[in-house]
PDB file with one MODEL, atoms N, CA, C and O in Angstrom:
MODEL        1
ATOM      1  N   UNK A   1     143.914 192.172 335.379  1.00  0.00           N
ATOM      2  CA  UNK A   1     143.012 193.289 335.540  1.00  0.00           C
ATOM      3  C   UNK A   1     143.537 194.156 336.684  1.00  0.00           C
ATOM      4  O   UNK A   1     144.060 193.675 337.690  1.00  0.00           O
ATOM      5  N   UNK A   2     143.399 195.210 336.513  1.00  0.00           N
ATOM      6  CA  UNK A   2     143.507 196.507 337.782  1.00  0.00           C
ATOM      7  C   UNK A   2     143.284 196.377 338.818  1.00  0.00           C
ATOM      8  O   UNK A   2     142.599 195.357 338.745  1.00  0.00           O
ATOM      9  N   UNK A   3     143.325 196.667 340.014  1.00  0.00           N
ATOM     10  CA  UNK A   3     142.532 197.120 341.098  1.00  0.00           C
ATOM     11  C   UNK A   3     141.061 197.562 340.794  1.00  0.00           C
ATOM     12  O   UNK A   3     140.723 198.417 339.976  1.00  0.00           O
ATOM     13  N   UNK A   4     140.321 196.880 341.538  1.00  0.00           N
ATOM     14  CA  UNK A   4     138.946 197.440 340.984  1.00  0.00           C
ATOM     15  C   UNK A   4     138.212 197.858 339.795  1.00  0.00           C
ATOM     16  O   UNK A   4     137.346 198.717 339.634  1.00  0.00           O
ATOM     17  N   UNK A   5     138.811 196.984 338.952  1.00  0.00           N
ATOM     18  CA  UNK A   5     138.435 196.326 337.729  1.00  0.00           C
ATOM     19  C   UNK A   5     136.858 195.434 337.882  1.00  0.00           C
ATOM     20  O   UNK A   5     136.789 194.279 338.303  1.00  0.00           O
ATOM     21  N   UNK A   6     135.641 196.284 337.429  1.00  0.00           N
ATOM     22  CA  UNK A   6     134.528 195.714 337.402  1.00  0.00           C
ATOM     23  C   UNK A   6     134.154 195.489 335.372  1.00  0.00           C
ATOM     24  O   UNK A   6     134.489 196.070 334.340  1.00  0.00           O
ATOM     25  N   UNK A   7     133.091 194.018 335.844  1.00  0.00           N
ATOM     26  CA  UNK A   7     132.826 193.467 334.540  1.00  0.00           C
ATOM     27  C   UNK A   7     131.390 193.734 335.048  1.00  0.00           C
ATOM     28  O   UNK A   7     131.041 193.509 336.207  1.00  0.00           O
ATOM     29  N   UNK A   8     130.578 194.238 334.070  1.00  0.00           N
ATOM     30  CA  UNK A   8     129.055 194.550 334.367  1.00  0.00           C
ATOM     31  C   UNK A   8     128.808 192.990 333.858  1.00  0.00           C
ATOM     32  O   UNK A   8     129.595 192.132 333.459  1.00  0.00           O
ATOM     33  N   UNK A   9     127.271 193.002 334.059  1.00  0.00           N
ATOM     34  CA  UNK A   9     126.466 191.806 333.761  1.00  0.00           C
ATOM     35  C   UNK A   9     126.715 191.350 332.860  1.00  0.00           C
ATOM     36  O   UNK A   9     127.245 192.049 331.996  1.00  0.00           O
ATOM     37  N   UNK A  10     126.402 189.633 332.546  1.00  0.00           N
ATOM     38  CA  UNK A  10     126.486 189.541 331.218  1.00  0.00           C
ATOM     39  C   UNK A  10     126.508 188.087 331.526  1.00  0.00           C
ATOM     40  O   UNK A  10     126.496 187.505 332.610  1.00  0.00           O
ATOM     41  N   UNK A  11     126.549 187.574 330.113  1.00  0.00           N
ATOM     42  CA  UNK A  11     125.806 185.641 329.997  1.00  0.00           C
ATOM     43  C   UNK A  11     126.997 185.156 328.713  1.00  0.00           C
ATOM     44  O   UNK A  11     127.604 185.881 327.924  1.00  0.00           O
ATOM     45  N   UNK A  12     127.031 183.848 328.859  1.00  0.00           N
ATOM     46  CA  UNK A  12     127.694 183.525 328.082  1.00  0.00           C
ATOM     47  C   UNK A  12     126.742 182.507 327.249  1.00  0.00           C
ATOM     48  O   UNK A  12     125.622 182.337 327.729  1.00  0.00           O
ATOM     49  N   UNK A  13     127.001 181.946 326.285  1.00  0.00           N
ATOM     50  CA  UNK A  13     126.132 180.605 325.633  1.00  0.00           C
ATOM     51  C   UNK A  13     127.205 179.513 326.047  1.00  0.00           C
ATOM     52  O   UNK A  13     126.626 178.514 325.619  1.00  0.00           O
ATOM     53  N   UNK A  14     128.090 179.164 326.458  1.00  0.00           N
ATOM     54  CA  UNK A  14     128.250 178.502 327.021  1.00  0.00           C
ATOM     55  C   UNK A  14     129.076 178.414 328.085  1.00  0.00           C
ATOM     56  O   UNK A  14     129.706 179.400 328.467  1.00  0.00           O
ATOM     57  N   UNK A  15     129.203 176.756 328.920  1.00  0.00           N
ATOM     58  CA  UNK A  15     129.749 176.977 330.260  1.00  0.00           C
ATOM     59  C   UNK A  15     131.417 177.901 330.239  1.00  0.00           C
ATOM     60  O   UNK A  15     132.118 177.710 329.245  1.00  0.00           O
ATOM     61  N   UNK A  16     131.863 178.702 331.173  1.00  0.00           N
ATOM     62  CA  UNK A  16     132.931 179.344 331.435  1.00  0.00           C
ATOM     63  C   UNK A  16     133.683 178.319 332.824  1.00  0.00           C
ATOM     64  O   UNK A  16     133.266 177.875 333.893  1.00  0.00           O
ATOM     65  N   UNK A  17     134.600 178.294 332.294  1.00  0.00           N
ATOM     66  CA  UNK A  17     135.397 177.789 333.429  1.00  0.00           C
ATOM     67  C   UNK A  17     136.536 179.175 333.700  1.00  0.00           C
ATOM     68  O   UNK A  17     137.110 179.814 332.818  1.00  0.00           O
ATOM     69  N   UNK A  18     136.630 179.373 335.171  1.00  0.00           N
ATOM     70  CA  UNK A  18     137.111 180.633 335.641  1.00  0.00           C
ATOM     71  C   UNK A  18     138.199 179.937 336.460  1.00  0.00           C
ATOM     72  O   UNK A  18     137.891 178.980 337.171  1.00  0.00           O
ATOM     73  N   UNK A  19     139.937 180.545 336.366  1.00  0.00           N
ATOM     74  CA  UNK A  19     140.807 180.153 337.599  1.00  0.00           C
ATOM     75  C   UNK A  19     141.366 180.948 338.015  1.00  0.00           C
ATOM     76  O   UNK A  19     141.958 181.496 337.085  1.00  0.00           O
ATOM     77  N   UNK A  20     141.687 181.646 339.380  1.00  0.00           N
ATOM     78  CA  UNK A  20     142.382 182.727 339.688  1.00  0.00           C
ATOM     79  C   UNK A  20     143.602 182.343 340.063  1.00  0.00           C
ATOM     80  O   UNK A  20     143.828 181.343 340.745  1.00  0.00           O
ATOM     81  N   UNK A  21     144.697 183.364 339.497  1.00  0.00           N
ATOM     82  CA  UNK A  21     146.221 182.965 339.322  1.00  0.00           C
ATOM     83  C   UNK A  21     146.586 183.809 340.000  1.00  0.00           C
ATOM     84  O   UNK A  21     147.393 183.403 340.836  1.00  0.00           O
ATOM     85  N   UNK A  22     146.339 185.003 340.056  1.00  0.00           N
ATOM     86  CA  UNK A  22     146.979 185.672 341.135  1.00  0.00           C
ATOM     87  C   UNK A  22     145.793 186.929 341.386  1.00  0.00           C
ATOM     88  O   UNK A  22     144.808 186.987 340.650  1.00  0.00           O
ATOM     89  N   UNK A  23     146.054 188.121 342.737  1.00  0.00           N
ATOM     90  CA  UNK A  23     144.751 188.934 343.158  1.00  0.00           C
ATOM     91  C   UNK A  23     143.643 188.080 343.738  1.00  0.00           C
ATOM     92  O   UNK A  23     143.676 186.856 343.867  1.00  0.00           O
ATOM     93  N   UNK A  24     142.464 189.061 344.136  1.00  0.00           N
ATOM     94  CA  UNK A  24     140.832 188.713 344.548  1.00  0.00           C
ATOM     95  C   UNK A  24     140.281 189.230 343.029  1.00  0.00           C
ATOM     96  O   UNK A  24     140.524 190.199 342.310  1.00  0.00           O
ATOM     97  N   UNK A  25     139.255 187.835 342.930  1.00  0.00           N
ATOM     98  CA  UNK A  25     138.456 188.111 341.815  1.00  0.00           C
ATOM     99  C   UNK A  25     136.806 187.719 342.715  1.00  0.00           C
ATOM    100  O   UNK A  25     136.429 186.813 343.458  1.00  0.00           O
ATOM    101  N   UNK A  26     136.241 188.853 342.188  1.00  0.00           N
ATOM    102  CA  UNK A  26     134.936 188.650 343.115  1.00  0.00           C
ATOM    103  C   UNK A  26     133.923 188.201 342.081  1.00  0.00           C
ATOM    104  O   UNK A  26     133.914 188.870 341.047  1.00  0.00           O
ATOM    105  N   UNK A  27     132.917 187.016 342.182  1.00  0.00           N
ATOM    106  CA  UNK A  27     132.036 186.837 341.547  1.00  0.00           C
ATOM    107  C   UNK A  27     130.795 186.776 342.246  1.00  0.00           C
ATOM    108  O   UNK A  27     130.662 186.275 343.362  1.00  0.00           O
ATOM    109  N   UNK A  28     129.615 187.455 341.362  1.00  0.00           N
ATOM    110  CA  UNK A  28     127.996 187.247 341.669  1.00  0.00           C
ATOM    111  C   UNK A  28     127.139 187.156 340.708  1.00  0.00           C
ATOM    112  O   UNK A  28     127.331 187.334 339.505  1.00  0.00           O
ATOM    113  N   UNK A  29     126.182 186.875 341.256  1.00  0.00           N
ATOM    114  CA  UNK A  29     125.367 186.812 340.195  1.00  0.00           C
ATOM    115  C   UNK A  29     123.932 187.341 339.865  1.00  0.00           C
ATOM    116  O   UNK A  29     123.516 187.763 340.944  1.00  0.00           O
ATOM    117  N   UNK A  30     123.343 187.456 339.284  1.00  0.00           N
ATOM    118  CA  UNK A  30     121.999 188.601 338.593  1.00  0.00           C
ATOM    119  C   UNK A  30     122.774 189.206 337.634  1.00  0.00           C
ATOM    120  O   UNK A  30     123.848 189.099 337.041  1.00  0.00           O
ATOM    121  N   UNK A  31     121.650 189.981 337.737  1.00  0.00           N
ATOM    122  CA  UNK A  31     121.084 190.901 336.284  1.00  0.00           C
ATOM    123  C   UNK A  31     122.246 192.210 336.631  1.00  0.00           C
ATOM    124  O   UNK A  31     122.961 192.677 335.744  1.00  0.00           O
ATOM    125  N   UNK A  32     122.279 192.685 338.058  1.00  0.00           N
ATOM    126  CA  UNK A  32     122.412 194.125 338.562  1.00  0.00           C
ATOM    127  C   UNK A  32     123.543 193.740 339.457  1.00  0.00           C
ATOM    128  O   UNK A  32     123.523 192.929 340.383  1.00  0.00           O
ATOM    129  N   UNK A  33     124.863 194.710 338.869  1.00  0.00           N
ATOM    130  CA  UNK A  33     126.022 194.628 339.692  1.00  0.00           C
ATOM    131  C   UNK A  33     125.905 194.998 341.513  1.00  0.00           C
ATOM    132  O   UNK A  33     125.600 196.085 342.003  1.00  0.00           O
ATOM    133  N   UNK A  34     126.106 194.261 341.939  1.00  0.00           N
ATOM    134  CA  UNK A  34     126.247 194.762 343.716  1.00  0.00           C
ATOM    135  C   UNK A  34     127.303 194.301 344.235  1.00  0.00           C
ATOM    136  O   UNK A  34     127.354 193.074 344.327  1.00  0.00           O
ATOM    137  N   UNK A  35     128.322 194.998 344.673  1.00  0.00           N
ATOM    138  CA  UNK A  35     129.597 194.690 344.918  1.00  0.00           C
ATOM    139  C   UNK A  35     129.771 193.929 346.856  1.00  0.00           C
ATOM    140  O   UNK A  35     130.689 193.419 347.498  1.00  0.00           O
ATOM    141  N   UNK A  36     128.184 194.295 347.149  1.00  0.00           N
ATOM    142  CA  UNK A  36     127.900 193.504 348.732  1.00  0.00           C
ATOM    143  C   UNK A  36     127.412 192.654 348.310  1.00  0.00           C
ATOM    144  O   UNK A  36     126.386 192.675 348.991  1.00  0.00           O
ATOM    145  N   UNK A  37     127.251 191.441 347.362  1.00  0.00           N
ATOM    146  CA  UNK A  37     126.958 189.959 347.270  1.00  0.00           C
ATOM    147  C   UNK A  37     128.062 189.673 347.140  1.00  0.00           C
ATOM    148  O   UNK A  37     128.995 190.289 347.657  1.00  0.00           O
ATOM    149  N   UNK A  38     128.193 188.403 346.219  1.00  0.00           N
ATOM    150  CA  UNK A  38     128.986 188.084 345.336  1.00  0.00           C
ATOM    151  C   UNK A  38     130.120 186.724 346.521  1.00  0.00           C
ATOM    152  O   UNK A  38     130.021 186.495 347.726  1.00  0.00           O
ATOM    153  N   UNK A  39     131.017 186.161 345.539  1.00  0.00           N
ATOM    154  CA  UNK A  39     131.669 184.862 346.445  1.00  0.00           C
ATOM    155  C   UNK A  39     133.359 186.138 346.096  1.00  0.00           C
ATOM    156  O   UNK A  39     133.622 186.857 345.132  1.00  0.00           O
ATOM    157  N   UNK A  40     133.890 185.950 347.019  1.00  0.00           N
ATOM    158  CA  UNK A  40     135.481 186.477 346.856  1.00  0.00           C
ATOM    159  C   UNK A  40     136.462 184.980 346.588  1.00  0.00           C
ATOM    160  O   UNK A  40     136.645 184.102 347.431  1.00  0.00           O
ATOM    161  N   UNK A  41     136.919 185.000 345.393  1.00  0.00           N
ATOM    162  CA  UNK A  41     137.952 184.171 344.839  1.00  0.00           C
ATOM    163  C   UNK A  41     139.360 184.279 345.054  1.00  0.00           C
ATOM    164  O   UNK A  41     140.113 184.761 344.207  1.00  0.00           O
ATOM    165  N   UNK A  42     139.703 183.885 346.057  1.00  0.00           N
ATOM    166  CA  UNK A  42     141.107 184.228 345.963  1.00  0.00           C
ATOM    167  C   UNK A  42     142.689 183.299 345.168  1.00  0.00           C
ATOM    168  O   UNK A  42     142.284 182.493 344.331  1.00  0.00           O
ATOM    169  N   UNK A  43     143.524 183.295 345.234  1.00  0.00           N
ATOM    170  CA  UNK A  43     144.628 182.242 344.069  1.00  0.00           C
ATOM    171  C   UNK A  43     144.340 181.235 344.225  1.00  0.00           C
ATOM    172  O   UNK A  43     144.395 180.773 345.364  1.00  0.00           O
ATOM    173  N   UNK A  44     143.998 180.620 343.371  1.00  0.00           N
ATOM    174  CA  UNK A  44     144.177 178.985 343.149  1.00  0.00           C
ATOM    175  C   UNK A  44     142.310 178.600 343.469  1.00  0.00           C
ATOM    176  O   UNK A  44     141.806 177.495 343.671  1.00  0.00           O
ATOM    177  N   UNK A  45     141.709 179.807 343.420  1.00  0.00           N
ATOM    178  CA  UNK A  45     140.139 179.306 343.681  1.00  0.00           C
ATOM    179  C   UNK A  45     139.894 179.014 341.862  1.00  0.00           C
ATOM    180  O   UNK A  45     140.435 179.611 340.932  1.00  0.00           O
ATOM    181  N   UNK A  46     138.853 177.847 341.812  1.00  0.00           N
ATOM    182  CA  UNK A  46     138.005 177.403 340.296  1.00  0.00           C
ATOM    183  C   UNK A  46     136.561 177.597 340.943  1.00  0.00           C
ATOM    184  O   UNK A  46     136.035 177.335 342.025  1.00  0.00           O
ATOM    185  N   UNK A  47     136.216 178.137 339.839  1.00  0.00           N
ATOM    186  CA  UNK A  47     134.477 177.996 339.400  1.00  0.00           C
ATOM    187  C   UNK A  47     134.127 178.079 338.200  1.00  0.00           C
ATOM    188  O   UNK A  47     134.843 178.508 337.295  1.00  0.00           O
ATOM    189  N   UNK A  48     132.618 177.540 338.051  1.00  0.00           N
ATOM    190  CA  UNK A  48     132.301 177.480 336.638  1.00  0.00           C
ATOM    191  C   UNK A  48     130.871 178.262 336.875  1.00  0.00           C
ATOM    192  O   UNK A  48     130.309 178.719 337.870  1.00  0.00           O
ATOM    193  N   UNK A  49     130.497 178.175 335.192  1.00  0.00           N
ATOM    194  CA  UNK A  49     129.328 179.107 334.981  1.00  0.00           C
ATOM    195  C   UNK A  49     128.672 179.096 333.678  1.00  0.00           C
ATOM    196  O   UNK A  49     129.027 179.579 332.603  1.00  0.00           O
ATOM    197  N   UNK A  50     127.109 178.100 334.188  1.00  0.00           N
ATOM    198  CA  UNK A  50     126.868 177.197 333.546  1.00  0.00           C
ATOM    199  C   UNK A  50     126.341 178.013 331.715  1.00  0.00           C
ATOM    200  O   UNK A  50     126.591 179.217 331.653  1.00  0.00           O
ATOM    201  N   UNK A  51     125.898 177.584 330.830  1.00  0.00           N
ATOM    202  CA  UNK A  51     125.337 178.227 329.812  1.00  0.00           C
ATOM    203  C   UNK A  51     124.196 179.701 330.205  1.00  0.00           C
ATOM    204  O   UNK A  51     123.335 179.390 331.028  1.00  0.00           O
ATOM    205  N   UNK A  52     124.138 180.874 329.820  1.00  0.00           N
ATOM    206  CA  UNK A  52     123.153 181.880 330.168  1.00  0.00           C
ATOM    207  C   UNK A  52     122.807 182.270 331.571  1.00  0.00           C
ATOM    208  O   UNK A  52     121.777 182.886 331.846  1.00  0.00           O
ATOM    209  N   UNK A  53     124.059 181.739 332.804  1.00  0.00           N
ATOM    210  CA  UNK A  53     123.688 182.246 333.944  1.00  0.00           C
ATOM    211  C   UNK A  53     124.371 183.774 333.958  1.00  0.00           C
ATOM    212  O   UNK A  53     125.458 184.191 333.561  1.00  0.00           O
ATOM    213  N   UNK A  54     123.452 184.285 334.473  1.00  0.00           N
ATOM    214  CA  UNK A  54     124.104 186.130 334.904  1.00  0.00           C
ATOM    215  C   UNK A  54     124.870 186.396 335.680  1.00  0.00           C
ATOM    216  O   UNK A  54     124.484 186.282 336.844  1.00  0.00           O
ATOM    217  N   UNK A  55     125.754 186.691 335.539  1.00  0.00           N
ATOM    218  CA  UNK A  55     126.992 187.182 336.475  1.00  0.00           C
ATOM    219  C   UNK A  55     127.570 188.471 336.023  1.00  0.00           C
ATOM    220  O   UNK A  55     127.339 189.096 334.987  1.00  0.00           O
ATOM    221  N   UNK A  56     128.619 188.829 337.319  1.00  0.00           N
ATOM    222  CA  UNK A  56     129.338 189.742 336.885  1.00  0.00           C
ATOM    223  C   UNK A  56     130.799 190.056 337.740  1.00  0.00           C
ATOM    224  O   UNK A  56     130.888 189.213 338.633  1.00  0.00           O
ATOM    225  N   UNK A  57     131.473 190.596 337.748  1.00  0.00           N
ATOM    226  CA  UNK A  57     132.964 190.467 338.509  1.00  0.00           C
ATOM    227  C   UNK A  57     133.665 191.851 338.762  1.00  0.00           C
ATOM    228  O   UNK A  57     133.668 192.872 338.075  1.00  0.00           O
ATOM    229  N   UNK A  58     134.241 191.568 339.934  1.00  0.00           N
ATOM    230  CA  UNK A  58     135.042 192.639 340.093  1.00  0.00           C
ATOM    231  C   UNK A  58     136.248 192.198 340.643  1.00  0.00           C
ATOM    232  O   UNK A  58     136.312 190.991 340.881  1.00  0.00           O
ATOM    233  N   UNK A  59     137.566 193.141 340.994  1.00  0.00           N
ATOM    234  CA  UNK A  59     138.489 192.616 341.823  1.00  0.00           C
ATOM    235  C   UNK A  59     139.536 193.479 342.929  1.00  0.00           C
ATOM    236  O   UNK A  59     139.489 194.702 343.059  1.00  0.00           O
ATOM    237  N   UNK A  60     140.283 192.763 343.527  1.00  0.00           N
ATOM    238  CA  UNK A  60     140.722 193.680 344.788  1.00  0.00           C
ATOM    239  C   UNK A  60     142.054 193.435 344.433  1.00  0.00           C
ATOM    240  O   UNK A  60     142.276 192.243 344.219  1.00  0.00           O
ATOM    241  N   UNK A  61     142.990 194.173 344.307  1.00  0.00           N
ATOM    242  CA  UNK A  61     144.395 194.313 343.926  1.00  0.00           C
ATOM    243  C   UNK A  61     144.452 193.823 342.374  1.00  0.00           C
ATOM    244  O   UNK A  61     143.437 193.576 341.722  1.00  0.00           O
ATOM    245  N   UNK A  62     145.659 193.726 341.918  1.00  0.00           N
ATOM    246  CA  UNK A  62     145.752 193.687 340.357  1.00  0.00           C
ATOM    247  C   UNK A  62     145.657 191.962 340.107  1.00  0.00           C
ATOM    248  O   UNK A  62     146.567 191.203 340.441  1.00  0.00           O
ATOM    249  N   UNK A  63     144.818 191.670 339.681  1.00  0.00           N
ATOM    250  CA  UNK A  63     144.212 190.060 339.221  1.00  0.00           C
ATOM    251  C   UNK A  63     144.503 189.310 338.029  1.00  0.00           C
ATOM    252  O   UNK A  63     144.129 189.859 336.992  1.00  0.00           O
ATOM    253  N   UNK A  64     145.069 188.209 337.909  1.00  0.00           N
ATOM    254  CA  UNK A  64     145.520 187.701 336.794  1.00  0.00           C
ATOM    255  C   UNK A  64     144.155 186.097 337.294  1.00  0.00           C
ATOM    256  O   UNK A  64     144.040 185.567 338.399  1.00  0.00           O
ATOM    257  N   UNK A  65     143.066 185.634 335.482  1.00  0.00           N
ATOM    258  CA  UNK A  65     142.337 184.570 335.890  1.00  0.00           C
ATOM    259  C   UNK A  65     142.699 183.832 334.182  1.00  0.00           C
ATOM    260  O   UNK A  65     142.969 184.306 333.078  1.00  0.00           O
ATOM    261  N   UNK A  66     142.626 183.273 334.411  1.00  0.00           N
ATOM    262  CA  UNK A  66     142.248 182.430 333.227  1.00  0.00           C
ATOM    263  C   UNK A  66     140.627 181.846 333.139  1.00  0.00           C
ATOM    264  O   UNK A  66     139.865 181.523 334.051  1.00  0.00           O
ATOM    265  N   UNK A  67     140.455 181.850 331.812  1.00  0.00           N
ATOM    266  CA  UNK A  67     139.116 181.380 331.210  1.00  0.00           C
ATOM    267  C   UNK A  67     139.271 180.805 330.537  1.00  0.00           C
ATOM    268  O   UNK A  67     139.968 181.104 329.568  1.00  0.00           O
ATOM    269  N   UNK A  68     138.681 179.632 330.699  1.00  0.00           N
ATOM    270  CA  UNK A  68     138.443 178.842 329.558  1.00  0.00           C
ATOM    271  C   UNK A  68     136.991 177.613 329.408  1.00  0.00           C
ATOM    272  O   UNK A  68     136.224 177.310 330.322  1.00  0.00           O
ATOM    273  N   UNK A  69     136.968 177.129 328.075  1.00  0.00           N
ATOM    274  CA  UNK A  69     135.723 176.134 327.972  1.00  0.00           C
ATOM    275  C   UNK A  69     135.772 175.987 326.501  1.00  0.00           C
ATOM    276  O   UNK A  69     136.537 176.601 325.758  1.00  0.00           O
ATOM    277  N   UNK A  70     134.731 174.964 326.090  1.00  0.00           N
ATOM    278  CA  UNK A  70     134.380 174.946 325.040  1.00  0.00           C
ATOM    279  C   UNK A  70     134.375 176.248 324.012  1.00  0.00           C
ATOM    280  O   UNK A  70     134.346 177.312 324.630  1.00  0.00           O
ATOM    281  N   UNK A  71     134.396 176.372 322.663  1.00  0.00           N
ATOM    282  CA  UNK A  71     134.403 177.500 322.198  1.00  0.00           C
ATOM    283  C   UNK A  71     132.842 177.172 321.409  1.00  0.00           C
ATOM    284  O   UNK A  71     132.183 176.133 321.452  1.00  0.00           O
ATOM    285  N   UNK A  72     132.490 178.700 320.563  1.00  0.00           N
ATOM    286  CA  UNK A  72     133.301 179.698 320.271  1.00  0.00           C
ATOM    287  C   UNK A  72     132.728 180.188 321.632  1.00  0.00           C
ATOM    288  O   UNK A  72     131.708 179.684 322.104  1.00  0.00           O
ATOM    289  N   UNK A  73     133.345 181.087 322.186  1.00  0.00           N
ATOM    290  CA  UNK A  73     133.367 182.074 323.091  1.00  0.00           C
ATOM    291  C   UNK A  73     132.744 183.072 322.800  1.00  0.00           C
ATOM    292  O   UNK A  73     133.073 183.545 321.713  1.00  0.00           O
ATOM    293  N   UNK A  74     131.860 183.669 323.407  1.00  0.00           N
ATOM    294  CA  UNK A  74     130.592 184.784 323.634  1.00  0.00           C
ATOM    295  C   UNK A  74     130.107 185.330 324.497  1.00  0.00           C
ATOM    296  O   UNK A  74     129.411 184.618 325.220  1.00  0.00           O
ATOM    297  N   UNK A  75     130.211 186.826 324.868  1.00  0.00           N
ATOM    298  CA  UNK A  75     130.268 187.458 326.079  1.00  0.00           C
ATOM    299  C   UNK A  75     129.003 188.702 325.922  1.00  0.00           C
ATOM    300  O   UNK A  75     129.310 189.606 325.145  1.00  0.00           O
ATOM    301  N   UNK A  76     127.725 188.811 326.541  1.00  0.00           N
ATOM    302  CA  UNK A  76     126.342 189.314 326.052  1.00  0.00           C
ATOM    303  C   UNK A  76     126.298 189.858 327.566  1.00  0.00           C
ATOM    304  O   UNK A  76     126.125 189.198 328.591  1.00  0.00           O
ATOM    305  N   UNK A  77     126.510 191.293 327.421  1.00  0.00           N
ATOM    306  CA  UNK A  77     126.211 191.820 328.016  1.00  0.00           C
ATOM    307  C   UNK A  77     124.279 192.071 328.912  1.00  0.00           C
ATOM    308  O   UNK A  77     123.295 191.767 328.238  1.00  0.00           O
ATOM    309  N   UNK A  78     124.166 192.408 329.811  1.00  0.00           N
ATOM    310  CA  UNK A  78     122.569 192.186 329.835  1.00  0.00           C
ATOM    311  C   UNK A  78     122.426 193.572 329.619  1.00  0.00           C
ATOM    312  O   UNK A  78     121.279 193.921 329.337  1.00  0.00           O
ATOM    313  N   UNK A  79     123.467 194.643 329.689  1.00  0.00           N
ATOM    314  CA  UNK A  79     122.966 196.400 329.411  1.00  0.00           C
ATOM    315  C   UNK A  79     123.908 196.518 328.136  1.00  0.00           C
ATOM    316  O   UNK A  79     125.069 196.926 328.172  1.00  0.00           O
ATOM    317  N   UNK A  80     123.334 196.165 327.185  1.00  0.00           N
ATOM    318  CA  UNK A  80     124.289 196.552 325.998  1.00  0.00           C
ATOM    319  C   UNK A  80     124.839 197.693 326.047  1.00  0.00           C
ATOM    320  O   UNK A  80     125.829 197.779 325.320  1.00  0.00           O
ATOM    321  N   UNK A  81     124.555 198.684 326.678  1.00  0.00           N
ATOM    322  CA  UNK A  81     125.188 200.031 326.783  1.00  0.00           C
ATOM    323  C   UNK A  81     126.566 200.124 327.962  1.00  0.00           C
ATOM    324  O   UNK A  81     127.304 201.098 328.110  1.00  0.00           O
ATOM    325  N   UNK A  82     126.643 198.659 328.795  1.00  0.00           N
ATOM    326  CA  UNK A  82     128.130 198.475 329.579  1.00  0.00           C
ATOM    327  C   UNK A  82     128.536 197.888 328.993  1.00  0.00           C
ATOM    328  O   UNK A  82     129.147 197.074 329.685  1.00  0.00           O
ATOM    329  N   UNK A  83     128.747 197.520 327.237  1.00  0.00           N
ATOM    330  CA  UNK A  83     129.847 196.483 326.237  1.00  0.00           C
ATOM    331  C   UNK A  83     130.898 197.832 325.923  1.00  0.00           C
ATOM    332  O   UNK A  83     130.687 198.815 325.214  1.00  0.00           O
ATOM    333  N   UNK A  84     132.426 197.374 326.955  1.00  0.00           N
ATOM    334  CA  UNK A  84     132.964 198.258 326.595  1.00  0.00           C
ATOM    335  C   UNK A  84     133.455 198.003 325.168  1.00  0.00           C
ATOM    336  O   UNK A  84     134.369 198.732 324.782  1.00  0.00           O
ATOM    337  N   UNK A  85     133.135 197.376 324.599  1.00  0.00           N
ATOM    338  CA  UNK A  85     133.557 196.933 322.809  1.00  0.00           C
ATOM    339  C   UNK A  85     133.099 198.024 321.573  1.00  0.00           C
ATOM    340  O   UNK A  85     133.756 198.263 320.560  1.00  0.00           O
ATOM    341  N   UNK A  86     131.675 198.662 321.984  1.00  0.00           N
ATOM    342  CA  UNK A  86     130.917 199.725 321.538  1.00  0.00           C
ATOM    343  C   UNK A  86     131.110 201.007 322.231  1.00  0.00           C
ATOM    344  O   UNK A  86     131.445 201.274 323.385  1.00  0.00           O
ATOM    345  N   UNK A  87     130.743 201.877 321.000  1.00  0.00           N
ATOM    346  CA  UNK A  87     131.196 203.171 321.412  1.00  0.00           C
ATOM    347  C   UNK A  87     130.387 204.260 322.153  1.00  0.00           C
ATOM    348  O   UNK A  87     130.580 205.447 322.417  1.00  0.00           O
ATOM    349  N   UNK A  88     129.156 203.145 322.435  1.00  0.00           N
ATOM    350  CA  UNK A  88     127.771 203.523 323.462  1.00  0.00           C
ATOM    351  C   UNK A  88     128.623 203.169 324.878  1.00  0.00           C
ATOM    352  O   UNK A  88     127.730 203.406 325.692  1.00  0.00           O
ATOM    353  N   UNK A  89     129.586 202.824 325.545  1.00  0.00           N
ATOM    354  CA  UNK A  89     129.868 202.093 326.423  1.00  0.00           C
ATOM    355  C   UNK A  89     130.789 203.002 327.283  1.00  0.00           C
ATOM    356  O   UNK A  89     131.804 203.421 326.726  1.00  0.00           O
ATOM    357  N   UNK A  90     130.515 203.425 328.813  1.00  0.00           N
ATOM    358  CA  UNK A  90     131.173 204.865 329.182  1.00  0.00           C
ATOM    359  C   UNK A  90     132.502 203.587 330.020  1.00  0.00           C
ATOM    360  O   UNK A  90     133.490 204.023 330.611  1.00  0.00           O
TER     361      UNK A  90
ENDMDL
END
């Protein structure tokens, strides 16, 4: 991801396992992005994230993470209108 590459809110159905490989990957959590919470991840940091908890991410220099967990994999935005997948999505 970019420099300042933000992921709006959003839940998964199941747990996410997150690893940062290279960059800051910032994680928090709620409903509502705030870039003054959140934990700063830096290389070689793991976290997980259990079924339907709210989070969201951003990062500081260009970030390489891996994800992984159980499948299928599912990413639910909480403002359907920040799914950059749809063409509602600025």
């Amino acid at each position: 991801m970019p420099d300042g590459y933000r992921i709006m809110p959003h839940w998964h159905p199941t747990t996410e396992n997150v690893t940062v490989i290279s960059g800051t990957f910032h994680l928090g959590m709620g409903e509502k992005f705030d870039d003054t919470a959140g934990s700063e991840m830096p290389p070689g940091s793991f976290g997980f994230l259990g079924p339907h908890m709210k989070h969201y991410a951003w990062t500081t220099g260009e970030t390489e993470v891996q994800v992984h967990g159980m499948g299928p994999f599912k990413l639910v935005y909480v403002n359907p209108a920040d799914d950059p997948r749809t063409s509602a999505a600025k």
